[in-house]
C-alpha positions in Angstrom: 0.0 0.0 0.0 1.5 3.4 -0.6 2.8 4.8 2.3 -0.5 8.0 3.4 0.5 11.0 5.0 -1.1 12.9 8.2 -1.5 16.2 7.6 1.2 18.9 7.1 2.0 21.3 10.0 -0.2 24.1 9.6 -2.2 26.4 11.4 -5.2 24.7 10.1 -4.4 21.2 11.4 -3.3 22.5 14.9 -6.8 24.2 15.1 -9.2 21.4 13.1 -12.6 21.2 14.9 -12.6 17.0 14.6 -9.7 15.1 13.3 -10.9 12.7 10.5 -10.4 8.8 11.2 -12.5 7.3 8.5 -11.6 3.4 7.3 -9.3 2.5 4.8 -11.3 0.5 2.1 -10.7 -2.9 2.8 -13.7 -4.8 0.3 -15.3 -4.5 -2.8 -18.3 -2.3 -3.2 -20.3 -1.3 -5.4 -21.6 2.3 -6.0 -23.5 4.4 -8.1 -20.3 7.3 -8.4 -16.7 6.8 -7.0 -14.8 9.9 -6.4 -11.4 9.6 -6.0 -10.2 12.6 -3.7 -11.0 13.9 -0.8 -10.6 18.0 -0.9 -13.4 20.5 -2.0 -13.5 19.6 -5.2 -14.1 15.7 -4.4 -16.3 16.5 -1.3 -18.0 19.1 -3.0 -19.2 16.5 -5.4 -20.1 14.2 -2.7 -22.3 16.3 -1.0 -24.1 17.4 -3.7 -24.7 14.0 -5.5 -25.7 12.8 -2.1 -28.1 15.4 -1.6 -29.5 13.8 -4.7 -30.1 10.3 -3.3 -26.8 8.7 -5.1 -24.8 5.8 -3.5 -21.4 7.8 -3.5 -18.2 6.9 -2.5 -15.1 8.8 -2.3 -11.5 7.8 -1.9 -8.8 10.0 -0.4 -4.8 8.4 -0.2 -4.2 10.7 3.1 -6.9 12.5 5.7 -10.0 14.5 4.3 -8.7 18.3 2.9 -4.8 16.8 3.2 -3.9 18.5 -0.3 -4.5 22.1 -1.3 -8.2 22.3 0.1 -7.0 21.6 3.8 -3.4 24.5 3.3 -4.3 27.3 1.5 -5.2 30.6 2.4 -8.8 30.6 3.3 -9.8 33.6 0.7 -13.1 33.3 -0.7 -12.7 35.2 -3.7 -15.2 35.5 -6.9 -14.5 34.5 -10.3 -13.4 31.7 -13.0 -9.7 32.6 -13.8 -9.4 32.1 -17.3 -13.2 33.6 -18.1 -11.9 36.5 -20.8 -10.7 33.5 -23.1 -14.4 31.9 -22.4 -15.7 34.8 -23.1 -13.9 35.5 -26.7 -14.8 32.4 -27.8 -18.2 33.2 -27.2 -19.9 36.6 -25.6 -23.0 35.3 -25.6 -22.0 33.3 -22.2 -21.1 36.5 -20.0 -24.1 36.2 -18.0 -23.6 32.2 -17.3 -20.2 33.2 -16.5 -21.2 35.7 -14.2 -23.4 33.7 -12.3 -20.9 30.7 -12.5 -18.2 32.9 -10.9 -20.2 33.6 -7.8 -21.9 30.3 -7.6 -19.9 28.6 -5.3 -19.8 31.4 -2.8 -23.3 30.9 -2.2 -23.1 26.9 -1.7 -20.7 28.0 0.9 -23.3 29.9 2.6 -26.2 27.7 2.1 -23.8 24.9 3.2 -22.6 26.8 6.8 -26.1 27.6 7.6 -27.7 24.1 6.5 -25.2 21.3 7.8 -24.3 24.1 10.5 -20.2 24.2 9.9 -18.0 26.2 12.3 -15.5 27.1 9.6 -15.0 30.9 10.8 -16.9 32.3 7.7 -16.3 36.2 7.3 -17.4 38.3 4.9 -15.4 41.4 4.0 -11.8 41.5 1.1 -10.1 44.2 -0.6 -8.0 43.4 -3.9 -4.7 46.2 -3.3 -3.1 48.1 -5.8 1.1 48.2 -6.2 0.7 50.3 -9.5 -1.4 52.3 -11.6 -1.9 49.6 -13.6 -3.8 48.0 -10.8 -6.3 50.9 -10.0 -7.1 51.1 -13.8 -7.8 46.8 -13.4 -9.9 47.4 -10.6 -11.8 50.2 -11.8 -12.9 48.4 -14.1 -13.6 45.2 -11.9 -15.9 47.6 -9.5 -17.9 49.1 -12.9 -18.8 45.3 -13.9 -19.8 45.0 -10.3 -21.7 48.3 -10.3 -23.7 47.0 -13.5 -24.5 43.8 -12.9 -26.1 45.1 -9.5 -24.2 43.5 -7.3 -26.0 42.8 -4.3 -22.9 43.0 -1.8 -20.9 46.4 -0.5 -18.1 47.2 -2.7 -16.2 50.2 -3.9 -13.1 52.0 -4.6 -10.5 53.2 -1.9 -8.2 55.5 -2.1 -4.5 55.4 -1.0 -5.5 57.0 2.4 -8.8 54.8 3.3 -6.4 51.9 2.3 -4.0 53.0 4.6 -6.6 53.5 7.9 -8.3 50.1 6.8 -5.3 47.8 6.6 -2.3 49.6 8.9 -0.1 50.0 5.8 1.6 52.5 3.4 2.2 50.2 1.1 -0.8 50.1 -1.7 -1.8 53.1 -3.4 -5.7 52.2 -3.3 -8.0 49.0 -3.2 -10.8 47.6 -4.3 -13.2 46.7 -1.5 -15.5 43.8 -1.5 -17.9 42.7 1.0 -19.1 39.6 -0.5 -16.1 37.6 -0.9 -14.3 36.7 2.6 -12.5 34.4 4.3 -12.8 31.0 6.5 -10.8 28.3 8.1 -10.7 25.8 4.7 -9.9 22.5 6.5 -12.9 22.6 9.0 -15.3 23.7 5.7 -14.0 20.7 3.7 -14.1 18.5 6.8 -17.7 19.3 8.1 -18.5 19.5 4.4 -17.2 15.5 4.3 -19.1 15.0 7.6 -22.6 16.3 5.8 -22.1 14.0 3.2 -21.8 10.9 5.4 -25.1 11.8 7.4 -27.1 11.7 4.1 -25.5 8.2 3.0 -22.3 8.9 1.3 -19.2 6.6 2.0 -15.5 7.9 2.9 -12.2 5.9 2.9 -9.1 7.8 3.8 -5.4 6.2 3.3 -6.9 4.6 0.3 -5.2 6.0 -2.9 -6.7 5.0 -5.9 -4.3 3.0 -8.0 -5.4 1.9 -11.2 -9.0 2.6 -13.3 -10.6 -0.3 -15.4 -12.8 1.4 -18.0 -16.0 -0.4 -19.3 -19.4 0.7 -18.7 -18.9 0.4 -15.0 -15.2 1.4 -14.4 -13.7 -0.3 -11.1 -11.3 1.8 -9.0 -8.4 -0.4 -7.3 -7.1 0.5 -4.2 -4.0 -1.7 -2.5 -6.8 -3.4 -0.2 -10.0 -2.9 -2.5 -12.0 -1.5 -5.0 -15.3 0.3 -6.4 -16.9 -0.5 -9.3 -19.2 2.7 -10.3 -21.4 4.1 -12.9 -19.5 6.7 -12.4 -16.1 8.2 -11.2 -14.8 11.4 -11.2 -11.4 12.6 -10.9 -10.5 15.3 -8.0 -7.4 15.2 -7.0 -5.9 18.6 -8.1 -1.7 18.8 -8.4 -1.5 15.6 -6.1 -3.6 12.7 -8.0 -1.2 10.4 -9.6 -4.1 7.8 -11.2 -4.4 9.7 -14.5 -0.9 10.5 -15.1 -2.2 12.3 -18.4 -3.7 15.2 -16.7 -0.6 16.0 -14.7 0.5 17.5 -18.3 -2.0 19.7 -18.4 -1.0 22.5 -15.6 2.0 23.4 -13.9 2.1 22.5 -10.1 3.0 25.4 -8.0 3.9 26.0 -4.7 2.7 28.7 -2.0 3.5 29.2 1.3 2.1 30.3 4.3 3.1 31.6 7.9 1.3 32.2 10.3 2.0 34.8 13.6 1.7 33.9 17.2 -2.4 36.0 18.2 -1.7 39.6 18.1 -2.6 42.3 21.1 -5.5 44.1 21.2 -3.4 47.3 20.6 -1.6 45.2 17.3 -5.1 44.7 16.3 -6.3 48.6 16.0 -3.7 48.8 14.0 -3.4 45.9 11.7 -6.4 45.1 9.4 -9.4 46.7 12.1 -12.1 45.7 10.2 -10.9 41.9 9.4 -10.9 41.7 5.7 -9.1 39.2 3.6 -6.4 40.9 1.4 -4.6 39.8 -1.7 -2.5 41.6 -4.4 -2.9 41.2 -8.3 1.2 39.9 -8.7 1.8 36.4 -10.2 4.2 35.9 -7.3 1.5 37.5 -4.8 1.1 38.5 -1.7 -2.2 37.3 0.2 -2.6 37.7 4.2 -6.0 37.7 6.3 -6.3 37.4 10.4 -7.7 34.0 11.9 -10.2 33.7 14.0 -7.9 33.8 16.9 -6.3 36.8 15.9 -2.7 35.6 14.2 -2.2 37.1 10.7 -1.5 34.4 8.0 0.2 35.9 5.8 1.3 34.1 2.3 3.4 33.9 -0.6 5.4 31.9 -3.5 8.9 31.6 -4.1 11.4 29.4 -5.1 11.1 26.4 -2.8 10.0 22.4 -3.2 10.7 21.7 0.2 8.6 21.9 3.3 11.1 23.0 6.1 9.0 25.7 8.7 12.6 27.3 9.6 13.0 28.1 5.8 9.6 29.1 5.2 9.7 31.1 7.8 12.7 33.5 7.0 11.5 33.7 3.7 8.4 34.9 4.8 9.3 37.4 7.2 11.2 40.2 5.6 8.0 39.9 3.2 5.7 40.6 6.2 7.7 43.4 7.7 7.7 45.2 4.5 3.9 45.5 5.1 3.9 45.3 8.8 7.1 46.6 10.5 4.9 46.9 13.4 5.7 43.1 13.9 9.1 43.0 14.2 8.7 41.6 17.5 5.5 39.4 17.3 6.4 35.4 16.8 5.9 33.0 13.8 4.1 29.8 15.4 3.3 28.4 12.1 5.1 27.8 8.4 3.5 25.2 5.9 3.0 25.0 1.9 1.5 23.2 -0.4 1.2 22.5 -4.2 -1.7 24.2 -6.7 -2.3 23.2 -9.8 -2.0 26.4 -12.4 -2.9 25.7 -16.3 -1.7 27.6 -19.0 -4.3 29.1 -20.3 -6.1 29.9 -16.7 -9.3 28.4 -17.5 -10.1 25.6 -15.0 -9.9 22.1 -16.7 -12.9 19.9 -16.4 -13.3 17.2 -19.1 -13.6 13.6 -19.4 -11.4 10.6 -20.1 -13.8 8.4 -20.8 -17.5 8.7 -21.4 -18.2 7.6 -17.6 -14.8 8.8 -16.0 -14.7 12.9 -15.0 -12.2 14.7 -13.9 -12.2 18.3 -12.2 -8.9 20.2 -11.3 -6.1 23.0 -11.7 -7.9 26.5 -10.3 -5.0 28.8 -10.2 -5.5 29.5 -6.7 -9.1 30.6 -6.5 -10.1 27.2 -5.7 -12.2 27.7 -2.8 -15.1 29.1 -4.7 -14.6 27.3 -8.0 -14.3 24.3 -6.4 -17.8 24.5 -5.0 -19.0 25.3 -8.6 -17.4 22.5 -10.0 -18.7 20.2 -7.5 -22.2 21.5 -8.5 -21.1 21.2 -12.0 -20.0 17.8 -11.9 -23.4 16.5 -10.0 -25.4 18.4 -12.9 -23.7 16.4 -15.6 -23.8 12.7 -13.9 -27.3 13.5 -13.3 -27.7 14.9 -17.1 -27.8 18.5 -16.8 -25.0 19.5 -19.3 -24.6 23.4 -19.8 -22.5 24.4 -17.6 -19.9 21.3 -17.4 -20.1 21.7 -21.5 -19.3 25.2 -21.3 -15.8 25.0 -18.6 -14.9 21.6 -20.9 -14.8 23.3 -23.9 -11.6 25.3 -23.6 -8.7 22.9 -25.0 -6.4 22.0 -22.7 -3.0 23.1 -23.0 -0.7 19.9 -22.5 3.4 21.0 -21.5 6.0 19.0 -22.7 8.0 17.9 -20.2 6.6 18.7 -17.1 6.1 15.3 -15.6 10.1 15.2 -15.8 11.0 19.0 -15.3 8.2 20.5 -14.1 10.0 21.7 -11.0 12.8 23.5 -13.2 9.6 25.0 -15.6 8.1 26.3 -12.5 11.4 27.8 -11.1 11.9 29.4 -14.6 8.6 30.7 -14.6 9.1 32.1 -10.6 11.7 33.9 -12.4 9.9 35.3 -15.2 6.6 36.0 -13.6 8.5 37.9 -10.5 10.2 40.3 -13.3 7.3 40.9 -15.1 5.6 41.9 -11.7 8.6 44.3 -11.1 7.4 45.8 -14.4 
């Protein structure tokens, strides 16, 4: 059996609500959909095929949100990256896109409130300009928002009501808002995983799918087991290894996050008063947000494959105190990364590899909304609703030679690049 992993060292896993112990799959069953993968996207599909009445079943190598889903920064943000090349291909789709790109926000919501998930759900993020360029972006951004009446608080701020809302000199204006947010992402995918089970779903963790026999009821094998389905879809972002194929299809990139020791009350005036989320529009970006207990997380990419705190750490630090030299003396309790999957062209890649086998992945980092979408998405198409899933499928995939062999020098190369053209 390959060897399954606990979870990394984060924040998130120090503070999870329950820690997952589900069985590894030791039989043969029978099902009406196997999903291999256990983050959002996998549980997101679980929940909402089992709110359908289907016999699901989902297999996950390590613990429930071990990947991406379970590390990353807990921003809620709005959008399908990659929707301007949807949208050149066809403009008649900007209002399915529209309504697509703040879709899975709202089965957050509905979810929280339903299945009654303490995942630390606040509303309230500012995108942050570095450059001109930026306000021009987001000026635009907060017109679209303006037009299509969105129903949430947002506006324009200016260098100074940037400066009293975040504790920083270091943006020259924002865009504020109020209906994207922030939450704690492993006890959402967790409690999401735990509201599947209660309406009949099955969950095997330390099970890794190894092989898929196709035929019109594919079998999954596991080292101990299987599942034979009508369906299965494939969720496992940058970190599945069953469909080596679709590894060529996106670059897998790391981002790192630290997190502070709680900040004083006095810190906390200060720093970020109103508890927003904040990101910057850089390639190599810049994304921070407070937890619930009051530490800043505060993350970034660079040029790193390992997963050494101490290093992660020091990296991060000078980065922080650039924005925040009131920290000089606060603590780093936690320092974690993890691996996203990025596609060329942006747009996320849904698509089949065989008339009963799905696969969802590669968000670019806005994965905690999209995921929910694609969740949705997927249970719309097994159940024979096809618009939407046709209309995310449809943009080719870009395949990269070479990645399964260099993708770690491709990604370094492109750190390289991207971090120039962000100097720019």
């Amino acid at each position: 059996m390959p060897f399954a992993q606990e979870h990394t060292s984060s924040y998130y896993a120090a503070t999870v609500n329950e820690v997952t112990d589900y069985p590894r799959l030791k039989e043969d069953l029978r099902v009406d959909v196997c999903i291999i993968g256990g983050g959002f996207t996998g549980v997101s599909a679980a929940l909402a095929l089992a709110e359908r009445s289907y016999n699901v079943c989902v297999l996950e190598a390590n613990r429930i949100g071990w990947g991406a889903s379970g590390r990353n920064g807990g921003q809620m943000i709005g959008g399908v990256s990659g929707e301007s090349q949807l949208l050149k291909k066809d403009p008649g789709l900007a209002d399915l896109m529209w309504d697509m790109g703040w879709r899975g926000h709202d089965i957050i919501r509905e979810r929280v409130e339903h299945y009654d998930i303490d995942c630390d759900l606040k509303h309230g993020y500012v995108d942050v300009a570095i450059k001109p360029r930026h306000l021009r972006e987001f000026e635009a951004a907060e017109a679209k928002l303006t037009r299509r009446n969105y129903p949430y608080e947002h506006g324009m701020m200016s260098r100074q009501e940037t400066s009293d809302a975040l504790g920083t000199d270091v943006y020259i204006g924002a865009l504020k808002n109020m209906g994207n947010g922030h939450l704690h992402p492993l006890n959402l995918v967790i409690g999401e995983a735990q509201a599947a089970v209660s309406l009949g779903a099955v969950i095997y963790e330390q099970s890794a799918a190894l092989k898929i026999d196709h035929g019109d009821a594919a079998r999954v094998s596991t080292a101990e087991g299987s599942v034979t389905a009508d369906f299965v879809l494939i969720a496992g972002n940058a970190y599945q290894m069953v469909e080596k194929s679709l590894r060529s299809r996106f670059l897998p990139v790391r981002s790192f996050i630290i997190a502070t020791e709680p900040l004083s009350d006095e810190l906390l005036d200060v720093i970020n008063p109103h508890d927003l989320a904040v990101c910057d529009p850089n390639f190599l970006l810049e994304y921070f947000r407070l937890s619930a207990d009051k530490r800043l997380l505060f993350g970034n990419r660079f040029r790193y494959l390992g997963e050494d705190a101490a290093v992660i750490a020091a990296n991060h630090r000078p980065r922080m105190l650039r924005t925040y030299p009131q920290l000089k003396d606060v603590g780093i309790d936690y320092a974690w990364g993890g691996t996203i999957a990025i596609p060329i062209n942006r747009v996320p890649q849904l698509g089949r590899i065989a008339p009963n086998v799905l696969y969802s992945n590669a968000y670019s980092g806005h994965g905690v909304n999209v995921t929910h979408l694609a969740g949705e998405v997927i249970a719309d198409a097994i159940s024979g609703t096809m618009e939407r899933f046709d209309v995310l499928s449809s943009m080719p995939s870009v395949r990269i030679p070479g990645v399964s062999m260099f993708g770690d020098t491709i990604v370094n190369l492109g750190v390289l690049w991207y971090g120039l053209k962000d100097k720019l």
